[in-house]
N, CA, C and O atoms as a GROMACS GRO file, in nm:
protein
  484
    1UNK      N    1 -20.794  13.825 -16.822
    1UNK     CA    2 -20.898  13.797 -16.920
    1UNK      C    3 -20.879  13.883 -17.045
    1UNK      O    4 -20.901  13.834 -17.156
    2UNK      N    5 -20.828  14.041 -17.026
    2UNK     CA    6 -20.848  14.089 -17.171
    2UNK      C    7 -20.761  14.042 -17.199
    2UNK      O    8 -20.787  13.976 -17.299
    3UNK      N    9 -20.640  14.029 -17.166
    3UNK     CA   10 -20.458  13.983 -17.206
    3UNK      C   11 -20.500  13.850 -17.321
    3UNK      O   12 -20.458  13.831 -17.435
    4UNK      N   13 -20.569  13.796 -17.265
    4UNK     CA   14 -20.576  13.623 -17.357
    4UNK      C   15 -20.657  13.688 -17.456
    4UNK      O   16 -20.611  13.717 -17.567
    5UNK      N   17 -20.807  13.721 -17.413
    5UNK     CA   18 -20.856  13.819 -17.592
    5UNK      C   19 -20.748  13.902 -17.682
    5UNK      O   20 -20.731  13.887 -17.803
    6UNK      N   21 -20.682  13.989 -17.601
    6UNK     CA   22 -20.589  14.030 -17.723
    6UNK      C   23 -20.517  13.946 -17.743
    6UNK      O   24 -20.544  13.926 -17.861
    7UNK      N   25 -20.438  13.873 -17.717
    7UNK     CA   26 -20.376  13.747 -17.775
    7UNK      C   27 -20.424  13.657 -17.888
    7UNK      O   28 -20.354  13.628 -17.985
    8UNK      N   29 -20.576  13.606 -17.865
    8UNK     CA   30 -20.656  13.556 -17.984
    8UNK      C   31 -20.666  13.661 -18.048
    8UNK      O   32 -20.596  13.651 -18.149
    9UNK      N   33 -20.739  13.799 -18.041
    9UNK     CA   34 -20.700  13.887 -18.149
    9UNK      C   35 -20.585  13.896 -18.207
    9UNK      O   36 -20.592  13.904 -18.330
   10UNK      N   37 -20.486  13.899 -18.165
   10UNK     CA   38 -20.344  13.886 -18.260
   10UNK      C   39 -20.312  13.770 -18.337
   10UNK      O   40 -20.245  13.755 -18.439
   11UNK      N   41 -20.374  13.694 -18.265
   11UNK     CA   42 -20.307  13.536 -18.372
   11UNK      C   43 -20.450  13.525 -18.424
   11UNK      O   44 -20.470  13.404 -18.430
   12UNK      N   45 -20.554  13.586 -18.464
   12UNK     CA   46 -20.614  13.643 -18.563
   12UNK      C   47 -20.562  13.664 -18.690
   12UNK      O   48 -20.554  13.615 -18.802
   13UNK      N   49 -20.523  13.782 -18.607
   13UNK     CA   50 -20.454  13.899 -18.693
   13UNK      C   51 -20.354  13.866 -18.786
   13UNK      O   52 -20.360  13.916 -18.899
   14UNK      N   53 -20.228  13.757 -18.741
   14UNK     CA   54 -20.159  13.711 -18.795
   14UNK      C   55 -20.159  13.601 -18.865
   14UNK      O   56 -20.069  13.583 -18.947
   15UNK      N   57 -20.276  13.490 -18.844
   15UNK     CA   58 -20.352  13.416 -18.970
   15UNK      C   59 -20.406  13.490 -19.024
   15UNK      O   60 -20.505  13.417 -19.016
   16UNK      N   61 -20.446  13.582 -19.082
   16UNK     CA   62 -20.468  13.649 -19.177
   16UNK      C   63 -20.347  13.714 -19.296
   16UNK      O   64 -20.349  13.708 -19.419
   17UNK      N   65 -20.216  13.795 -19.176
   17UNK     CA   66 -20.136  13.807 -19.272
   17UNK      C   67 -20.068  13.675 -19.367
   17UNK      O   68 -20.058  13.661 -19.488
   18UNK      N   69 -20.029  13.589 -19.255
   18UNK     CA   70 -19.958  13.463 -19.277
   18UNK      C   71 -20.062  13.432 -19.451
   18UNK      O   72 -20.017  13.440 -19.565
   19UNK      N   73 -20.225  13.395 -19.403
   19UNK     CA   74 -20.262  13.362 -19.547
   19UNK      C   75 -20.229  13.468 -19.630
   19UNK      O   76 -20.178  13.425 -19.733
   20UNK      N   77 -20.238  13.607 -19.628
   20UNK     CA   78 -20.170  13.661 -19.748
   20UNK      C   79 -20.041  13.673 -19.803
   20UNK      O   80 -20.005  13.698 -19.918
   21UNK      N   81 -19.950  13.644 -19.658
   21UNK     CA   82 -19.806  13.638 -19.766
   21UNK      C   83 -19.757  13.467 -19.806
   21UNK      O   84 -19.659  13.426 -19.869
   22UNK      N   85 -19.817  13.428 -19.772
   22UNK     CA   86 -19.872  13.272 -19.842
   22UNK      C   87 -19.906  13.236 -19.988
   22UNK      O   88 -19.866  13.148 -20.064
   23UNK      N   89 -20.002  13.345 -19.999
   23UNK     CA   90 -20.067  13.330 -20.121
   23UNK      C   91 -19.970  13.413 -20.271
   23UNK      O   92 -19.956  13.398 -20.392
   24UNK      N   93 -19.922  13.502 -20.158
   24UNK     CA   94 -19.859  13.540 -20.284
   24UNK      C   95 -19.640  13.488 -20.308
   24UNK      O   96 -19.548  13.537 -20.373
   25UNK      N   97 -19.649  13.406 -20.241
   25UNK     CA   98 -19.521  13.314 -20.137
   25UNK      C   99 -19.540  13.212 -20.289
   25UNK      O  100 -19.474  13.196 -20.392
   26UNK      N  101 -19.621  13.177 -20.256
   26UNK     CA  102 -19.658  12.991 -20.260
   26UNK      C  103 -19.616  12.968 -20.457
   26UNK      O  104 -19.555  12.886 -20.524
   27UNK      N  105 -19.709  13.122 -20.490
   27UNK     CA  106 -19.680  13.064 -20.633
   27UNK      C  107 -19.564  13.118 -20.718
   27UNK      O  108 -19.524  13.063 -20.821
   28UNK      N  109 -19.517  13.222 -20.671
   28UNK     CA  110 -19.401  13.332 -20.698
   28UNK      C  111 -19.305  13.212 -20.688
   28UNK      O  112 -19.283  13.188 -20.806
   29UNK      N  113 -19.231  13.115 -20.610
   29UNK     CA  114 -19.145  13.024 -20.561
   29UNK      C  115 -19.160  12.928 -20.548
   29UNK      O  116 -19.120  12.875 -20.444
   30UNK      N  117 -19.255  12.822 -20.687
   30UNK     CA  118 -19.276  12.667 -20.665
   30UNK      C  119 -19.189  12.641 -20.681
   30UNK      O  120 -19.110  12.725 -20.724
   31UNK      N  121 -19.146  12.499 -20.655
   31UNK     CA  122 -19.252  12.460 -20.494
   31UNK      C  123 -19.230  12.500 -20.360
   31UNK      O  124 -19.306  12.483 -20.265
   32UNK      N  125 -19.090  12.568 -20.363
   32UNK     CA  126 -19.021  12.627 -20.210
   32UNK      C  127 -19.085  12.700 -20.162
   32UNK      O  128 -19.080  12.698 -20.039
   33UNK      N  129 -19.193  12.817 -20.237
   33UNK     CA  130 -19.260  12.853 -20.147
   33UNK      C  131 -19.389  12.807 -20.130
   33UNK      O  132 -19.471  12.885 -20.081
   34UNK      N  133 -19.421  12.703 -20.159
   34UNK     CA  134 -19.514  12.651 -20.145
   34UNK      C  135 -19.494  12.546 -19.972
   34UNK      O  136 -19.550  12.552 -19.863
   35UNK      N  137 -19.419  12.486 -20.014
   35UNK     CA  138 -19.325  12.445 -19.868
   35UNK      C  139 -19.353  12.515 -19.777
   35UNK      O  140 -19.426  12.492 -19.681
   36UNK      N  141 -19.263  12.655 -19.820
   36UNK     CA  142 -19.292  12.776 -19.675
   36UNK      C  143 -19.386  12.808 -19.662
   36UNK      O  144 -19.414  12.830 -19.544
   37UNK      N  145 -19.489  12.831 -19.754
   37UNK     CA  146 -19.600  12.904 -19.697
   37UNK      C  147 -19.685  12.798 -19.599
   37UNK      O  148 -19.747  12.835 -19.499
   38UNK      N  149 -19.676  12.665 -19.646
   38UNK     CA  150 -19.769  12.556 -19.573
   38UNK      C  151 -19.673  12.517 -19.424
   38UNK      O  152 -19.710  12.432 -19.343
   39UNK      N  153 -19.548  12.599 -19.411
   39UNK     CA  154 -19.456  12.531 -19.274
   39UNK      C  155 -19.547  12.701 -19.214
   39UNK      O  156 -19.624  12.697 -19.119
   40UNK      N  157 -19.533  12.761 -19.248
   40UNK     CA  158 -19.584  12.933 -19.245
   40UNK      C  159 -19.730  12.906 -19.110
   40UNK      O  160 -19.744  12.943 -18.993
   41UNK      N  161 -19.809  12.829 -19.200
   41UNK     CA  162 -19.958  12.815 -19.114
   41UNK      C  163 -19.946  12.671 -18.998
   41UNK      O  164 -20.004  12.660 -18.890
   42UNK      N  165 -19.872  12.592 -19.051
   42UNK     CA  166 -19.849  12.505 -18.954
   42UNK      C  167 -19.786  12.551 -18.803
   42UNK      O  168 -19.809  12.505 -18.691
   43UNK      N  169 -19.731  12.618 -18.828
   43UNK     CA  170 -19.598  12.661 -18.741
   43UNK      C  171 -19.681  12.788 -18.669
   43UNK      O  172 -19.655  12.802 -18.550
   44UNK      N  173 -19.749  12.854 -18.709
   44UNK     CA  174 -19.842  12.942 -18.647
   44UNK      C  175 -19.952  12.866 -18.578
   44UNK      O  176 -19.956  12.893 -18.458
   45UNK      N  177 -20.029  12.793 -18.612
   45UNK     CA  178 -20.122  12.721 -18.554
   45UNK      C  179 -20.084  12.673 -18.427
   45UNK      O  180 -20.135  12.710 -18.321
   46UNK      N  181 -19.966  12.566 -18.442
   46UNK     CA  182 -19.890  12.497 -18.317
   46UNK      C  183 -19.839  12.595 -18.252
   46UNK      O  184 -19.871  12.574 -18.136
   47UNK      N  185 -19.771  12.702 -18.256
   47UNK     CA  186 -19.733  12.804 -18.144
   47UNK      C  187 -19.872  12.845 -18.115
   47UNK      O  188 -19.875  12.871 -17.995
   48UNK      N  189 -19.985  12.862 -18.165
   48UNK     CA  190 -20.058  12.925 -18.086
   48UNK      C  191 -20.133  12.839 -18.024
   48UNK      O  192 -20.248  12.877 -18.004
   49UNK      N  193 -20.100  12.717 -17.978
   49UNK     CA  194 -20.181  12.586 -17.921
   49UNK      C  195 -20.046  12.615 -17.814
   49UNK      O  196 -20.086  12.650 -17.703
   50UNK      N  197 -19.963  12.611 -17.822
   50UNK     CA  198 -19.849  12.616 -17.707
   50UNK      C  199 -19.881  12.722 -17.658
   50UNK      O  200 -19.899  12.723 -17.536
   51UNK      N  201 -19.901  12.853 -17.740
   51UNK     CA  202 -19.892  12.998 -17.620
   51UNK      C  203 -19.994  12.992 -17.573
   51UNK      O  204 -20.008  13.064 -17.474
   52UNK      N  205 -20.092  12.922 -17.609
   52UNK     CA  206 -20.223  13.028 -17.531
   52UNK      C  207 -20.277  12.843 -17.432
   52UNK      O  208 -20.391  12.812 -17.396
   53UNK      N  209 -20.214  12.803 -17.424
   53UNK     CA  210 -20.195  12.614 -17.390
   53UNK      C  211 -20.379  12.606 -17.382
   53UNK      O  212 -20.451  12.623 -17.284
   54UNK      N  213 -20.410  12.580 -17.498
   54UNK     CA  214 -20.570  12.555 -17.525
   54UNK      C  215 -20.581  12.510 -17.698
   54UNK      O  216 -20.489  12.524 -17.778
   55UNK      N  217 -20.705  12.458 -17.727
   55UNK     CA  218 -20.716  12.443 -17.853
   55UNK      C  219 -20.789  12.525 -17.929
   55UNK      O  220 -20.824  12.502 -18.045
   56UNK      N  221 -20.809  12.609 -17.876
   56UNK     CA  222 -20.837  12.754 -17.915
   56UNK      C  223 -20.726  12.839 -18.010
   56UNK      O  224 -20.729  12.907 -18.112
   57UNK      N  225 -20.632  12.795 -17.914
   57UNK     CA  226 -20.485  12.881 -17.949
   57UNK      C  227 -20.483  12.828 -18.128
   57UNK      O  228 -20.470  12.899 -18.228
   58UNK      N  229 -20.497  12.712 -18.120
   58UNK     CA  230 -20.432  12.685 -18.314
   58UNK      C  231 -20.629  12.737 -18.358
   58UNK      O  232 -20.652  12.807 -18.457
   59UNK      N  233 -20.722  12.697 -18.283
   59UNK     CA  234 -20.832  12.765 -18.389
   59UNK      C  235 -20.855  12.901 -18.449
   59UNK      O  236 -20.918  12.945 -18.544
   60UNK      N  237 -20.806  12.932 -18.387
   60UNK     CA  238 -20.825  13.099 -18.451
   60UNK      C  239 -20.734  13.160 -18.543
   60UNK      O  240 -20.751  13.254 -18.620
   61UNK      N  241 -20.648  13.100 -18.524
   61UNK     CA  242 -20.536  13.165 -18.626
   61UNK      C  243 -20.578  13.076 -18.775
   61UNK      O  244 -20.577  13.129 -18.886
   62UNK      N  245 -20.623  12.896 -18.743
   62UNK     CA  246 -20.636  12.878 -18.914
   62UNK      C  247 -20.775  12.904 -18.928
   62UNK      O  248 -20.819  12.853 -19.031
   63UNK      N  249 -20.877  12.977 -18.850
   63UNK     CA  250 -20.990  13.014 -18.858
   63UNK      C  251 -20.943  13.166 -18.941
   63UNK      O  252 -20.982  13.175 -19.057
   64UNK      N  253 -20.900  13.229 -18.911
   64UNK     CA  254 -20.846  13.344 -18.956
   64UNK      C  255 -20.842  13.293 -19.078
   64UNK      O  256 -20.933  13.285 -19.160
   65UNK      N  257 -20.678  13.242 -19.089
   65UNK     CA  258 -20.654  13.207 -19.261
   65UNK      C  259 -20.766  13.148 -19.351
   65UNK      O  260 -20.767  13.171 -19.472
   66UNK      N  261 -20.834  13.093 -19.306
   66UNK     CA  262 -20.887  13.021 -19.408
   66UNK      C  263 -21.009  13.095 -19.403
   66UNK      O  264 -21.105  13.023 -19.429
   67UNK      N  265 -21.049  13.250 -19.370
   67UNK     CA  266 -21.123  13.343 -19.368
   67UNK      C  267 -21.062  13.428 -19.499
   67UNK      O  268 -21.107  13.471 -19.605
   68UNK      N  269 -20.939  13.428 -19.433
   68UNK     CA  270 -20.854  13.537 -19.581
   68UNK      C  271 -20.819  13.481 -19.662
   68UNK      O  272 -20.782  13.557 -19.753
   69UNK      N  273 -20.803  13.331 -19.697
   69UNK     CA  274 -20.756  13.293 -19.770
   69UNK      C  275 -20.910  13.257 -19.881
   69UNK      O  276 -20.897  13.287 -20.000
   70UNK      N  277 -21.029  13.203 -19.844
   70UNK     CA  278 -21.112  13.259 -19.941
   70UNK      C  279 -21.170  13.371 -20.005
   70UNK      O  280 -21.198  13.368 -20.125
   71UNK      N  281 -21.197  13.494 -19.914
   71UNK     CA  282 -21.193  13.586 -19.924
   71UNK      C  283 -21.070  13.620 -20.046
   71UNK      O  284 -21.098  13.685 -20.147
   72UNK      N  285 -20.943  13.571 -20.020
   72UNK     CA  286 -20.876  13.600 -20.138
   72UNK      C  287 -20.873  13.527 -20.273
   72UNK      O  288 -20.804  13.562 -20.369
   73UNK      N  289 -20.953  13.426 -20.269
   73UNK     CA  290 -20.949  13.328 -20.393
   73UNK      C  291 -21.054  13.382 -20.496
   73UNK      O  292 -21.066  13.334 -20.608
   74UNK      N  293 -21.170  13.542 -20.423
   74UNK     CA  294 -21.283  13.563 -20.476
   74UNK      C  295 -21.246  13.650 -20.614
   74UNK      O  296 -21.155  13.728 -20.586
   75UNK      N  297 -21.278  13.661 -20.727
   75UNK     CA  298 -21.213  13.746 -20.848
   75UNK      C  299 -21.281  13.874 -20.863
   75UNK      O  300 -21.402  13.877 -20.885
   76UNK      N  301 -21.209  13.985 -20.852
   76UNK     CA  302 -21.239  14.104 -20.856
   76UNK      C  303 -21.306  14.161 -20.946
   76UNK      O  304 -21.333  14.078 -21.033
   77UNK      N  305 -21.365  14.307 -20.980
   77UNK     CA  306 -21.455  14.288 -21.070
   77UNK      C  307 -21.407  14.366 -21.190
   77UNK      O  308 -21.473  14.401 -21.288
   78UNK      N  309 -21.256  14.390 -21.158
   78UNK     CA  310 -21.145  14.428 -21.242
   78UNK      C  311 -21.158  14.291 -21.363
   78UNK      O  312 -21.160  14.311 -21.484
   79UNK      N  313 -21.164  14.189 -21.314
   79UNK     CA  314 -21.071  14.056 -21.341
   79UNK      C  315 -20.985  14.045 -21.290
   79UNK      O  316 -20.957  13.950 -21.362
   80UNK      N  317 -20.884  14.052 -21.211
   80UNK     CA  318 -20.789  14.012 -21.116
   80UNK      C  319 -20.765  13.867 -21.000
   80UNK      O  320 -20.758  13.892 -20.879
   81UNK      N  321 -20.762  13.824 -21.014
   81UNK     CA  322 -20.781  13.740 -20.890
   81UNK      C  323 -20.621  13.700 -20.804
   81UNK      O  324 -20.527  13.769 -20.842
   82UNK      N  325 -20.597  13.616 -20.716
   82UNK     CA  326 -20.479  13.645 -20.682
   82UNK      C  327 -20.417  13.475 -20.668
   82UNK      O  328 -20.299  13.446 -20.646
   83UNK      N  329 -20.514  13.390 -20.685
   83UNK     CA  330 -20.506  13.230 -20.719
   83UNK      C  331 -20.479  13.198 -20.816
   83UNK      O  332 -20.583  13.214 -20.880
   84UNK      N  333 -20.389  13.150 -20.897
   84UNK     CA  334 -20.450  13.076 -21.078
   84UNK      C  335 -20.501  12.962 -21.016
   84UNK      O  336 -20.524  12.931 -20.899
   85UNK      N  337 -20.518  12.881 -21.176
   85UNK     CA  338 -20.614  12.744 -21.119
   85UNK      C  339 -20.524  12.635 -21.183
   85UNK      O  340 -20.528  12.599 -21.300
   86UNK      N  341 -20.418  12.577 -21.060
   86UNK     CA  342 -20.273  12.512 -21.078
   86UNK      C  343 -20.276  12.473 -20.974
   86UNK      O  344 -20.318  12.542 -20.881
   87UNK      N  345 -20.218  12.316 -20.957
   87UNK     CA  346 -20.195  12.223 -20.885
   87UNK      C  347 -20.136  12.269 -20.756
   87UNK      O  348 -20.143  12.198 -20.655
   88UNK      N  349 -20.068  12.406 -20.755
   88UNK     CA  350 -20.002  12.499 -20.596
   88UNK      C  351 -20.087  12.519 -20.554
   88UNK      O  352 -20.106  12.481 -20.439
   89UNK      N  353 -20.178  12.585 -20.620
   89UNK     CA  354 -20.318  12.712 -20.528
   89UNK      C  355 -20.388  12.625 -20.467
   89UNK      O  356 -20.390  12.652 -20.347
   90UNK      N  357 -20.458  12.517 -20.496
   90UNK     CA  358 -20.530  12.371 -20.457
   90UNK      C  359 -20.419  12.289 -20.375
   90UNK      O  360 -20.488  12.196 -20.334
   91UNK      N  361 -20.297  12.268 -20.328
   91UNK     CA  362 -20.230  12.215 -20.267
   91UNK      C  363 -20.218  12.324 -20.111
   91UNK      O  364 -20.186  12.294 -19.996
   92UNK      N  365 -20.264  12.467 -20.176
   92UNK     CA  366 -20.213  12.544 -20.073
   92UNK      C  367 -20.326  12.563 -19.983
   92UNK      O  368 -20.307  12.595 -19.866
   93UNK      N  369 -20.463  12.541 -20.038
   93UNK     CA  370 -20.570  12.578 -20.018
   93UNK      C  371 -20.612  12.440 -19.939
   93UNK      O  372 -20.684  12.450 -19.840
   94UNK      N  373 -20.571  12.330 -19.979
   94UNK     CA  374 -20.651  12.193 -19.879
   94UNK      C  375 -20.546  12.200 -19.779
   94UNK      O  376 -20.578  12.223 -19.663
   95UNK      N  377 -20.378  12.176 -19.824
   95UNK     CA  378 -20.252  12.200 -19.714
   95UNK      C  379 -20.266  12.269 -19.573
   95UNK      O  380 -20.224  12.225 -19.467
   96UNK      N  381 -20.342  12.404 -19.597
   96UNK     CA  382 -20.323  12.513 -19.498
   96UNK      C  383 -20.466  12.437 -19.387
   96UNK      O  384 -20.465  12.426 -19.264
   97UNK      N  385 -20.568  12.399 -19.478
   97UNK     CA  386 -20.672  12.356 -19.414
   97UNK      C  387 -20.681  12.246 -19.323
   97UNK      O  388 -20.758  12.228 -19.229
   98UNK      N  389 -20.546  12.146 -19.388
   98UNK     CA  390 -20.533  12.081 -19.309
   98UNK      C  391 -20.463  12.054 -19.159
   98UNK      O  392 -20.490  11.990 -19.058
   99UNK      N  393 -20.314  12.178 -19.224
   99UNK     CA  394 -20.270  12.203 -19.118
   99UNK      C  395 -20.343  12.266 -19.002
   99UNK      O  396 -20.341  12.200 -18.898
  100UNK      N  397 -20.385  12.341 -19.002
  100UNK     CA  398 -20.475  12.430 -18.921
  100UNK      C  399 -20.605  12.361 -18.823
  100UNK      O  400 -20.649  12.409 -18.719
  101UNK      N  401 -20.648  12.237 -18.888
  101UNK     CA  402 -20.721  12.159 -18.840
  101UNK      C  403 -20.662  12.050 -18.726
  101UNK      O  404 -20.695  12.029 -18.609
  102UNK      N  405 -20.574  12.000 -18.803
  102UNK     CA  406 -20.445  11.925 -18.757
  102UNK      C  407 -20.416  11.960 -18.590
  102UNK      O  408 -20.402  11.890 -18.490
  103UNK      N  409 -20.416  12.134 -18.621
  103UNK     CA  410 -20.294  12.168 -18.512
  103UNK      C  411 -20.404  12.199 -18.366
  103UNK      O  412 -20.365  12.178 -18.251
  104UNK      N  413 -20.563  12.258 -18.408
  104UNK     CA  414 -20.659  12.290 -18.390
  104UNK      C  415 -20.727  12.146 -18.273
  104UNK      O  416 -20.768  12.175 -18.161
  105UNK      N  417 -20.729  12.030 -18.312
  105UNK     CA  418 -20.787  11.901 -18.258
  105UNK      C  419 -20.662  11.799 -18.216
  105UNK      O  420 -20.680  11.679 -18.197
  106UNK      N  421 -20.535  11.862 -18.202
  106UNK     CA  422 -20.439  11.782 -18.117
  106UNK      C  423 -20.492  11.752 -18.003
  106UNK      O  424 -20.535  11.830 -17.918
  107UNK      N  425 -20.486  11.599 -18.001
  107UNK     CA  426 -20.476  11.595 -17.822
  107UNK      C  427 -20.428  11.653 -17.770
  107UNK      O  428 -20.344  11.724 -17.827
  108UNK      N  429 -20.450  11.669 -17.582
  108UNK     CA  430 -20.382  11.713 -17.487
  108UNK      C  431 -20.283  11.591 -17.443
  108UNK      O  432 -20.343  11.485 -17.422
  109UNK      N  433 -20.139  11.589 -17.425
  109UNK     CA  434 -20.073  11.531 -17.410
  109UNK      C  435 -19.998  11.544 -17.240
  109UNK      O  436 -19.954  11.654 -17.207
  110UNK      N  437 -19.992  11.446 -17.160
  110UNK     CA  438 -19.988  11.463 -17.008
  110UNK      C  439 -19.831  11.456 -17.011
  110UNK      O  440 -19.761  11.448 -17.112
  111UNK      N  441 -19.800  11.460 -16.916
  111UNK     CA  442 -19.676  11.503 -16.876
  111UNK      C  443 -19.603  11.327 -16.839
  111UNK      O  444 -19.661  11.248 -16.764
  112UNK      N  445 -19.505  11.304 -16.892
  112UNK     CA  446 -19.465  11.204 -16.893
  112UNK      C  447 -19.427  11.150 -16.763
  112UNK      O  448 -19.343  11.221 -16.707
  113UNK      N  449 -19.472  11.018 -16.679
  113UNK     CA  450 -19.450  10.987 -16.577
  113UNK      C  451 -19.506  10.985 -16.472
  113UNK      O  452 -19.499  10.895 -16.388
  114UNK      N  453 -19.585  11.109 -16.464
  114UNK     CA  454 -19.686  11.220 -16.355
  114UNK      C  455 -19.803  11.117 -16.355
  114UNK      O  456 -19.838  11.030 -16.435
  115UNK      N  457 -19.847  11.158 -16.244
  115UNK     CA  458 -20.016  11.076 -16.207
  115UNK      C  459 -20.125  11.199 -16.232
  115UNK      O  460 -20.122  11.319 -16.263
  116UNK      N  461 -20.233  11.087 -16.199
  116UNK     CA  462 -20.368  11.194 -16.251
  116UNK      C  463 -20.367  11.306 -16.179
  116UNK      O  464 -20.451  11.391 -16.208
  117UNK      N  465 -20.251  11.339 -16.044
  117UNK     CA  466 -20.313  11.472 -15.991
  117UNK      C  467 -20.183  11.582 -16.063
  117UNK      O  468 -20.080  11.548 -16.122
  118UNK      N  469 -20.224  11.699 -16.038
  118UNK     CA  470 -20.153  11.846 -16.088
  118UNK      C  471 -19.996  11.774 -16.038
  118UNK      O  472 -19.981  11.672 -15.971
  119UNK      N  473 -19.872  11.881 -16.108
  119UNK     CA  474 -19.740  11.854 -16.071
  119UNK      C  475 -19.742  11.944 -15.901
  119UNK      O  476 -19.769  12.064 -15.895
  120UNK      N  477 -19.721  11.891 -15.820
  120UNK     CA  478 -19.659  11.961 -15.748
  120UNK      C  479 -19.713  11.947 -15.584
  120UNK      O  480 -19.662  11.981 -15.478
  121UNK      N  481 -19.867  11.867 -15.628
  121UNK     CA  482 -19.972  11.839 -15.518
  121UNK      C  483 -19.971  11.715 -15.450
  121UNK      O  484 -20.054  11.692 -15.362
   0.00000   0.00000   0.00000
């Protein structure tokens, strides 16, 4: 039981970094890193639907990102912000949302061939 909490704590942890080196990925390197940063959250989401084999596994990680990733769109009171307002930041911002959702409400997919009972019974 704690093993799987720290596990969702880590793929937390790491939708969070993922949205920040995303954000600053995405516009530094249009459109390639815009690409990567959106294969970045996809690719995290779906491993964490495989590792943790639940749909939990992809919620938390684009629950994460899309925690840090507004949190980072907010403008400082410097003036700073870390978004401009360009067709990437809005591609990166619905993209990630979608992926994450996407990966989050996959069906469960059965094992090809197998009947309704467990493998092995």
């Amino acid at each position: 039981m704690a093993g799987r909490v720290a596990a969702y704590v880590l793929l937390g942890v790491v939708g969070a970094l993922v949205a920040a080196a995303g954000a600053l990925v995405q516009a530094a390197w249009f459109p390639g890193g815009l690409l990567l940063a959106l294969l970045a959250v996809g690719a995290l989401c779906y491993g964490g639907v495989k590792a943790m084999g639940t749909r939990l596994g992809g919620a938390v990680p684009a629950g994460a990102w899309v925690i840090a990733v507004l949190f980072l769109t907010v403008a400082r009171p410097e003036g700073d912000f870390l978004f401009g307002a360009g067709a990437g930041s809005y591609a990166f911002l619905l993209g990630g949302m979608f992926a994450g959702v996407m990966c989050a409400t996959m069906p469960k997919v059965s094992q090809p061939g197998s009947g309704p009972a467990r493998l092995g019974k």
